[in-house]
Steps between C-alpha positions, in 0.01 A plus 500: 500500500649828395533841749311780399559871511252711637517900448376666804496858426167403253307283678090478468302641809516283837185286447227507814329218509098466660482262803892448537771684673836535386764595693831381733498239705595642920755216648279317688314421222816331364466129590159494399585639152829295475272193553233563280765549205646169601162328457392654210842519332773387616769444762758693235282787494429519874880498526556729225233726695645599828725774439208659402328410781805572740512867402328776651363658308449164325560460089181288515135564390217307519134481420213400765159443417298781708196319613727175629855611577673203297770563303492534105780587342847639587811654308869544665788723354849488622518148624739312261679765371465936563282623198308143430119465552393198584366199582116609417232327601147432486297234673276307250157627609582844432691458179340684206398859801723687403705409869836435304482804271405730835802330734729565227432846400511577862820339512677684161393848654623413845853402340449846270472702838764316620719635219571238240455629159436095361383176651602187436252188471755161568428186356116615363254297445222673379691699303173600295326632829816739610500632123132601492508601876816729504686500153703280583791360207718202518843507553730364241702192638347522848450107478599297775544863675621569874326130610790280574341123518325413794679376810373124519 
């Protein structure tokens, strides 16, 4: 999967979604989210997670459904490398909201404020999704990218 390139100095409008919030998660809220990414993701990303979570302020967002408090959707920047969004990730019920598209934007204009002038998607996926969220363009030879294998 090829890294992206994201410019931040034109990015669409922050999106505000109707019966979610969006915003950072406060530390003691940690575990919980940590956990939930493990069981709807994986035990890489819940690793790859925690520097986001560590940090106050933290490099995390996520989504919560209003009317229940669960957890939709998050989006981390800085974690595997300064300058890299991601992992991204939406839980399967709320795929297709708009939940992805909202945690990311939030998270491209937090790293704009921050002072980057570019983002960096690693290893994308969905590379179609970042390019019609955020403009995002692949970068030439980014293939295997900053990934080393996994430790076995």
């Amino acid at each position: 999967m090829p890294d992206l390139l994201v410019p931040l100095y034109s990015l669409p409008r922050k999106l505000h979604l109707t019966g979610f919030s969006v915003r950072r998660p406060m530390a003691h809220e940690g575990g919980t989210t940590r956990n939930w990414i493990e069981a709807h993701f994986s035990k890489g990303w819940a690793s790859e997670v925690l520097p986001a979570i560590c940090r106050t302020p933290s490099t995390m967002i996520i989504a919560l459904e209003k009317s229940t408090g669960k957890l939709a959707g998050f989006c981390v920047w800085d974690c595997t490398a300064l300058g890299f969004l991601g992992p991204v990730g939406v839980a399967k019920e709320y795929r297709g909201t708009g939940v992805g598209r909202a945690v990311t934007l939030e998270v491209l204009h937090c790293m704009r404020e921050q002072g980057y002038g570019y983002g960096i998607v690693g290893g994308a996926g969905p590379v179609d999704f970042f390019q019609s969220v955020c403009g995002a363009t692949v970068i030439p030879k980014s293939i295997p990218g900053i990934y080393p294998e996994p430790i076995k």
